[in-house]
N, C-alpha and C positions, 0 to 999 in steps of 0.2 A: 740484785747485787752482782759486780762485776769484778773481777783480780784486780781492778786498779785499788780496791779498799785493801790488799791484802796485807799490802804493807803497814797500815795503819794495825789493823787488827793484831797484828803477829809483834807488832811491839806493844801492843796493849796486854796478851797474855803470856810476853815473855817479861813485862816488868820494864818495856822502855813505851812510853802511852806518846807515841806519837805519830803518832799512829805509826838448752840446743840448738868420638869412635875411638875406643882404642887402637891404640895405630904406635909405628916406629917415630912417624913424626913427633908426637906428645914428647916421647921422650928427648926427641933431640931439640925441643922446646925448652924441657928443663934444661940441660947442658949449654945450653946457650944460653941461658939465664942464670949462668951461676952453680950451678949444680957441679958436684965432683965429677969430674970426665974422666976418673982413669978407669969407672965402674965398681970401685971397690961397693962389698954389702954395708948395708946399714941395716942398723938390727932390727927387725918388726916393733917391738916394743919405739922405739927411738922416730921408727917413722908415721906411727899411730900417734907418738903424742907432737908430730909436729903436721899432720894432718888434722887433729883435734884444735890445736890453738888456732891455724890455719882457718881452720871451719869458727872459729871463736871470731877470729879478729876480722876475716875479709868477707864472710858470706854474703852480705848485705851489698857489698861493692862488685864480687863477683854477678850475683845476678841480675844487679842493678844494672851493670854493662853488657849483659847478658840480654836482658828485656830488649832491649836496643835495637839488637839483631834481629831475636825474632817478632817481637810484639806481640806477643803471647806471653801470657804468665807459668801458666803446667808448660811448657814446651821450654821455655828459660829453665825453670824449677827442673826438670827431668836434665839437661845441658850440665844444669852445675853439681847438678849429684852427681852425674857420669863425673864429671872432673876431680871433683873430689876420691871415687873410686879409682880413675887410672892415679891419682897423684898415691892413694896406698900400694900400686902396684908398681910404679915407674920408679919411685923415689928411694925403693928399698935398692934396687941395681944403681940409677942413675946419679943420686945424692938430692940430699934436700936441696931446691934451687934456693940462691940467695935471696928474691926475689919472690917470695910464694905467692903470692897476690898478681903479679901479673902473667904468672905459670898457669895458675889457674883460670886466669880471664879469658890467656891466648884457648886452653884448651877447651873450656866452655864456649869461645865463639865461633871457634874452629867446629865442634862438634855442632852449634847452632846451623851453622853454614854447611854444615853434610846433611843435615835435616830437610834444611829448607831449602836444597837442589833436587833431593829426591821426592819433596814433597808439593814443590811448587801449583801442581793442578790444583790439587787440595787448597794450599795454602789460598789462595787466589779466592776462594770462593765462602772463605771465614771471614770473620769479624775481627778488625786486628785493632791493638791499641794505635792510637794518634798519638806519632812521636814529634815528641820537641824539634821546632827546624836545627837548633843548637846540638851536635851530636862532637863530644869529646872524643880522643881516643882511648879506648876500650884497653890499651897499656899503658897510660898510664900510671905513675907511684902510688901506691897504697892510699896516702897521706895527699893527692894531691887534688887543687881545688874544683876539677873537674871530676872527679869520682866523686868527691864531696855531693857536687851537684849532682850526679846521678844519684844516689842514695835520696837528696831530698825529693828527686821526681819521681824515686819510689815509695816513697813513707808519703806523698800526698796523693799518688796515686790511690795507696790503699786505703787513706784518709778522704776519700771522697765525698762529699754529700751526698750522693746517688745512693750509698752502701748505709744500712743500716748503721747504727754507732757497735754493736758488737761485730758485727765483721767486719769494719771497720778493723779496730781493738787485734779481732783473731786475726785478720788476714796477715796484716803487720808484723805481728809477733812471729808468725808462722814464716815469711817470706822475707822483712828487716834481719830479724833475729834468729831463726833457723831456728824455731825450737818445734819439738813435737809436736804433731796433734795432740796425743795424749797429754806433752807439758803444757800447751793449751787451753785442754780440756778442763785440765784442773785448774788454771788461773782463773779459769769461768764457772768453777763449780757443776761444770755440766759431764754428760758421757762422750767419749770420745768418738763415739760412732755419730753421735749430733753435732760434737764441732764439725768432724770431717766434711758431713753433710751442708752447714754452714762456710766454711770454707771452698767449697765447689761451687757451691751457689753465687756467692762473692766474685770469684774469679772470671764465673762466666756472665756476672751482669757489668764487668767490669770491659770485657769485650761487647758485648752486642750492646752496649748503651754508648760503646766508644768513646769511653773515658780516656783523658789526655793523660799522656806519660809526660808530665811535665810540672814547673813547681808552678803555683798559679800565678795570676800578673799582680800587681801592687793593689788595681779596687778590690781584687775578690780576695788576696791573702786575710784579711780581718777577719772575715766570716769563717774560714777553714781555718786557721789558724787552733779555734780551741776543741775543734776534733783530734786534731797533731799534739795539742796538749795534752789530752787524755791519753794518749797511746803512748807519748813518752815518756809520762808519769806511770802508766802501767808497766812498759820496760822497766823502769827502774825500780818498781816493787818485787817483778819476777825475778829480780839480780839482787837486790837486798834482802828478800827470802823466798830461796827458790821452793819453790813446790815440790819439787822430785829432785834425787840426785845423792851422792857423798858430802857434798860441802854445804854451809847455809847459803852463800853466797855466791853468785855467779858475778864477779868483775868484772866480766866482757860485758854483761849487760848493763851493767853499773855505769861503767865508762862511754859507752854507747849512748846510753841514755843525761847522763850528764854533756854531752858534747853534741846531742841535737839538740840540748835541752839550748845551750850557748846559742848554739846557730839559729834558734828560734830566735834568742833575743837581740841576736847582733840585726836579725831580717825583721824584727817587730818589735821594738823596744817599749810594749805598752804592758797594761797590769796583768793579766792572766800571763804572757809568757817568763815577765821577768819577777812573777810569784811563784811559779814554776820551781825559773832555777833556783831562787832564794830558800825552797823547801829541799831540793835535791843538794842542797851544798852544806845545811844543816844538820840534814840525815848524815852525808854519805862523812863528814868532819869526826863518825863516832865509828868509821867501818874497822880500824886496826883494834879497837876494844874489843869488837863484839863477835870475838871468837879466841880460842886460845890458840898457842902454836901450835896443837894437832886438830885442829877445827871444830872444837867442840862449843857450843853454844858460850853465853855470857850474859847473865840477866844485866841490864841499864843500873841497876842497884849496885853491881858488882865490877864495874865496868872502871879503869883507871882513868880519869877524868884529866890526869894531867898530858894524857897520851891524844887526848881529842885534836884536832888539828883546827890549830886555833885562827891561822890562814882562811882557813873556810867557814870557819864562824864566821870571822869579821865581815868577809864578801857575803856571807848569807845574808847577815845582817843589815847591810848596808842595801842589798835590792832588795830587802823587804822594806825598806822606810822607800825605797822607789818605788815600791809595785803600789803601797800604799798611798803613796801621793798623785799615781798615774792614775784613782780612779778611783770609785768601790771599791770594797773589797773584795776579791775572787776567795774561792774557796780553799785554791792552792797559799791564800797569801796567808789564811787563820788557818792553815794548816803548817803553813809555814813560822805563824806566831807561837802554835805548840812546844815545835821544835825550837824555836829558840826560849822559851820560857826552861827549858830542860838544859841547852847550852848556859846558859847564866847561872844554873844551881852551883852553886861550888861542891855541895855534897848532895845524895839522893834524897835524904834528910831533908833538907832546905828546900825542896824542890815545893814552887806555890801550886798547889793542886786546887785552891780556890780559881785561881786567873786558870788554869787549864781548863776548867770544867766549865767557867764561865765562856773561854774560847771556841768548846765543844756546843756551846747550846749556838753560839753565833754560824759555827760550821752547818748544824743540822736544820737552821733555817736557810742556807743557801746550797746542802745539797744531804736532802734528806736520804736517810742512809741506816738500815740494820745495823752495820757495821760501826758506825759513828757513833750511835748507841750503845754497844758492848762496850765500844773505848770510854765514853763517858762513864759508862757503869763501871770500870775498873780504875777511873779517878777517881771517881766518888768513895769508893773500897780504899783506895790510896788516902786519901784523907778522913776520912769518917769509919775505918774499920773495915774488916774483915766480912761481918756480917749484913753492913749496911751498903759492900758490893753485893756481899752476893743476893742480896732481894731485888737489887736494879736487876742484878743476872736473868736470874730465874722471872722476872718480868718480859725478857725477852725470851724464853721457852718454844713459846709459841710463834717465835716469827718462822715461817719458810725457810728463807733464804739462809737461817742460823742450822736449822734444823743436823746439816752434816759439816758445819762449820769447826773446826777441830781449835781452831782458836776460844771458841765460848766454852768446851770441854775441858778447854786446859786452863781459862781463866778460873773455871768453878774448882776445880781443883785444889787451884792454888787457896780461896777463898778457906775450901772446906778446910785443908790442911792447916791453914793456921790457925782453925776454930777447932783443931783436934778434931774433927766430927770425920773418922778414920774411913770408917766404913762405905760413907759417901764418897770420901775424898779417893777412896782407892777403884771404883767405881767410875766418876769422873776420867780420871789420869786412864784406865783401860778404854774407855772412850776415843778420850784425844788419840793416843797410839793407834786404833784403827784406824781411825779417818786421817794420820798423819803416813805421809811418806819421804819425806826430807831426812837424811840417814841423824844428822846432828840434832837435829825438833827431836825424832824417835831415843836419841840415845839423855838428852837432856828429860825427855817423859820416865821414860825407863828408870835413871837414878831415883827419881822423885817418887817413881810409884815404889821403889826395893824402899826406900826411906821411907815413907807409909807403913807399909804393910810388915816394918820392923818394931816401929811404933805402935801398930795396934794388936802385938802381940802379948798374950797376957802376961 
């Protein structure tokens, strides 16, 4: 089992089953970019969170132009973290430059280019990525169609054939998406000390196999095409429930992942990419619900339906009868019939959990899955009771993959809780809480278990 299930899981047991050289010059980069030049301070807090958003919205673009330089992936990676640390140093004198995306580009390739003058013997005698003869310029607008293009010859780069499909998955996430090892880690259910080890491993067969920095040509996009789909659909599970963190929901990643998921379909307009988007636009139609105005969870049951954005329904809807006429069906497209069986409910009530479960058995024949399992087991709970989830539950006990899955702890939970049976139920809910670290998952476990354990006092 891989973090691309998580998103499914995580609405299954929260009650929606659908399924992260320093130099004078730097600075006067910024000021030439916009930046305040009379020198006034800007306050730490003030430039940490426009270094954060910075780090949210451009990282992917940054080192994507980055690669460029050096063709190396660690020597890019170590360039744009150095820029992001002078941009917390420079920005608090300097001012925020108007411009932060290409502030950081200049000083990531700047910093690439003092590298690889002092390093040149060396460099010479490494294995370097094969760059595109097409090379944009590295300043470029944030937003413009040449970074665009750099980003995709980074996300197929890491999407390679050559690469295993999990490093694949991790490298992307870790180099697209700037997220941790550790936030990684955990979207793979592994130890962090084994992704890291998986991610090196990646990076350097990425070099000495001489894999091209580039998007593929028209024969071979088909065939790569539904490695890029997994990963984008993994992006957007890790940003529609983040693993770690204060919020449920990481937007950057949301938005990231809904806007390659487009770029996939505008470059391949066949059934897997444009099942994709039709599941990502279904999902993402319910994201103002499913939190409150201080970010505390929202079970699907509780969730104001008139609030759903009904824009992205229609579009979901509409390239789901596409993706479904382009072909078979793909797994993103009866994943994506879930989701829309749950848009169509007018009430949670109404909601047909016969066609859902019926949609789960067609899923788990085209991509057999633990995870798909647990969600079918908590249809089944949704329509047929309480007790006749939780036996499908406790049926899957015994899988591995569940074994520290905190999603199956907080389904059983929920199961036990409405069968009163207190004592399990409180048991359960202490579970889910350890293996959860999401601050809003922990704070929604928490109510449920003080609710219990109020319950089963005599």
């Amino acid at each position: 089992m891989t973090g691309s299930e998580d998103r499914a899981a995580a609405d299954a047991s929260f009650g929606d089953v659908s399924i992260g050289d320093a130099s004078n010059a730097h600075g006067a980069d910024a000021r030439a970019d916009g930046a305040d030049a009379d020198g006034a301070d800007v306050s730490a807090s003030d430039v940490g969170a426009a270094v954060a958003a910075a780090h949210r919205e451009y990282w992917a673009s940054v080192l994507a132009s980055t690669v460029r330089v050096t063709r190396d992936l660690d020597t890019a990676e170590e360039c744009v973290q150095d820029a992001y640390a002078q941009a917390l140093r420079t920005w608090r004198t300097a001012g925020v430059p108007d411009r932060p995306a290409a502030w950081l580009r200049t000083v990531a390739g700047n910093r690439a280019r003092d590298l690889l003058r002092r390093e040149s013997v060396w460099r010479r005698a490494m294995p370097l990525l094969v760059e595109d003869t097409t090379v944009p310029d590295p300043q470029d607008a944030a937003d413009s169609p040449a970074v665009a293009d750099d980003t995709l010859r980074l996300i197929f780069t890491c999407c390679h054939p050559a690469l295993a499909w999990e490093a694949r998955v991790a490298l992307t996430l870790r180099l697209v998406c700037g997220l941790s090892t550790a936030e990684v880690a955990r979207a793979f259910l592994v130890q962090e000390t084994a992704m890291a080890a998986r991610i090196t491993r990646a990076k350097k067969k990425i070099a000495t196999a001489r894999i091209p920095y580039r998007v593929p040509t028209e024969a071979d996009l088909p065939e790569r095409v539904s490695a890029v789909c997994d990963v984008v659909h993994l992006v957007f599970t890790t940003g529609s429930n983040a693993p770690v963190g204060e919020t449920l929901l990481r937007e950057d990643l949301i938005a990231s992942a809904v806007g390659l998921a487009r770029t996939l379909y505008r470059l391949l307009p066949v059934a897997e990419p444009v099942g994709l988007l039709a599941l990502l636009l279904l999902i993402d139609a319910r994201r103002a619900t499913r939190t409150t105005d201080d970010g505390q969870a929202v079970l699907l049951q509780d969730q104001d339906r008139s609030r759903w954005d009904r824009e992205l329904i229609a579009e979901g809807t509409d390239l789901l009868t596409e993706a479904l006429r382009a072909g078979p069906p793909t797994r993103y497209a009866v994943q994506a019939a879930i989701a829309a069986v749950h848009a169509e409910a007018p009430t949670f009530d109404a909601t047909d959990w016969t066609e859902i479960i019926a949609l789960y058995d067609v899923l788990l024949g085209l991509w057999p899955s633990p995870v798909v399992e647990l969600n079918r087991a908590v249809a089944i709970g949704m329509r047929d009771g309480p007790r006749a989830g939780l036996r499908e539950l406790d049926a899957l006990a015994a899988e591995p993959a569940l074994a520290t899955y905190r999603y199956l702890s907080a389904a059983r939970a929920d199961f036990l809780r409405r069968l009163e049976l207190w004592s399990e139920a409180i048991t359960s809910y202490e579970e889910a809480l350890l293996l959860t670290d999401n601050e809003p998952e922990r704070a929604f476990l928490t109510a449920r278990l003080a609710e219990v354990r109020r319950a089963a006092l005599p």
